[in-house]
C-alpha positions, 0 to 999 in steps of 0.5 A: 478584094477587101478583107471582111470584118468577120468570117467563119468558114467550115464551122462544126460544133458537138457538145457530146453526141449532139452536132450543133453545127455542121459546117456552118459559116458567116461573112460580115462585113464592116456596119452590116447587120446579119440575122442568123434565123433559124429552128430551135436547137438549130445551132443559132446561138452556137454559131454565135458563140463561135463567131465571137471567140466564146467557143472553140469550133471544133474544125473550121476557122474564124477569122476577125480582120484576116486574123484567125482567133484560134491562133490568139493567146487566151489574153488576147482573145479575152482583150478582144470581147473586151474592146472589138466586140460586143455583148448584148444577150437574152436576159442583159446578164448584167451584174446584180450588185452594181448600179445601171452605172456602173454595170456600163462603165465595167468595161472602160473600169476593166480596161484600166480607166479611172472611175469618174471618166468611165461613169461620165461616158457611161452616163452618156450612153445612158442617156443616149438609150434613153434609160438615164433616169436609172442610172443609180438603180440596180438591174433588180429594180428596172423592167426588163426593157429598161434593163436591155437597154443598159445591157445595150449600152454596156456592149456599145461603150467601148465602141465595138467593132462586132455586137453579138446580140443573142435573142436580144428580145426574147424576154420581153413584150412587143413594145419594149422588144421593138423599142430596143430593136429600133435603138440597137439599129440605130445606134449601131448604124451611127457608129459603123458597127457590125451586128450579128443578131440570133433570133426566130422572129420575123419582126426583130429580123426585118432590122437586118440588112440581110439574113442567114438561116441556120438547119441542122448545123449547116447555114444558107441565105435565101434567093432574097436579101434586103 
């Protein structure tokens, strides 16, 4: 059998005396998008973050391409979530200095490209999410959609094989949360990327292939997959 892109297996998490998660997993395949569904304090966002190398599960592997990232050096892990993977969460966390433009090009600029190609593809992507015109505005100045969606083309720049999208329309109004939905769906699907997509709306869950719900620390699917 192929080796899937991404697979966390007998996953547990405390923070303290709080189990988060308690024997969780999640296999991903190449360009699949996967809603991880679930009550609040659930353990939704930590699976997420265990899956994406951000946190250390305390048993329970993660493996990305038969690789397992606890075996990894720091350097690698961090060049990983710079390149493979990709970030988009609740409120963009973008950096407050910096223009649209150059929020999205930090990634190449972190990578070791030169200033004027990473703002031309950085440009690009813009341009791509329909938010172009805010290129030279800082995240301060933009709407909350506006600013999803140069949050979305910052995790997608590089390319990323995986984009951990957390609660990617909490924040935001109907219209705009389906708006991003549509092109973080879209977009991905054009360039074969994976999505692991935390939220607890039906409406944002219905752009998955297929769902996992998360209970008290532990994940099942249910009988019905799309």
């Amino acid at each position: 059998m192929e080796t899937p892109l991404l697979q966390g297996s007998g996953l547990h998490k405390a923070f303290g005396p709080d189990q988060a998660l308690a024997g969780a997993g999640l296999t991903l395949e190449a360009g699949e998008i996967v809603a991880i569904m679930g009550p609040s304090g659930s353990g939704k966002s930590t699976l997420l973050h265990c899956l994406s190398g951000i946190v250390r599960p305390d048993q329970g592997q993660v493996l990305f391409r038969g690789r397992d990232l606890a075996t990894m050096p720091d350097a690698e892990r961090s060049a990983l979530r710079r390149t493979e993977f990709g970030f988009v969460f609740q409120f963009g966390q973008l950096v407050p200095e910096l223009s649209c433009l150059e929020n999205v090009a930090l990634p190449l600029r972190l990578g070791g490209m030169k200033r004027r190609p990473a703002e031309r593809m950085a440009r690009t992507w813009l341009d791509r999410l329909e938010v172009g015109d805010s290129a030279d505005s800082t995240p301060g100045r933009v709407s909350g959609g506006q600013s999803q969606r140069v949050a979305m083309a910052r995790a997608l720049i590089t390319e990323p094989s995986v984009i951990f999208a957390d609660e990617p329309t909490g924040a935001l109004d109907t219209l705009s949360g389906e708006l991003v939905m549509r092109l973080l769906s879209e977009t991905a699907k054009q360039t074969d990327a994976a999505v692991v997509l935390v939220t607890h709306e039906p409406r944002v869950a219905a752009y998955s292939d297929r769902e996992v719900i998360v209970r008290d620390g532990k994940t099942r699917e249910p009988a019905v997959t799309r």
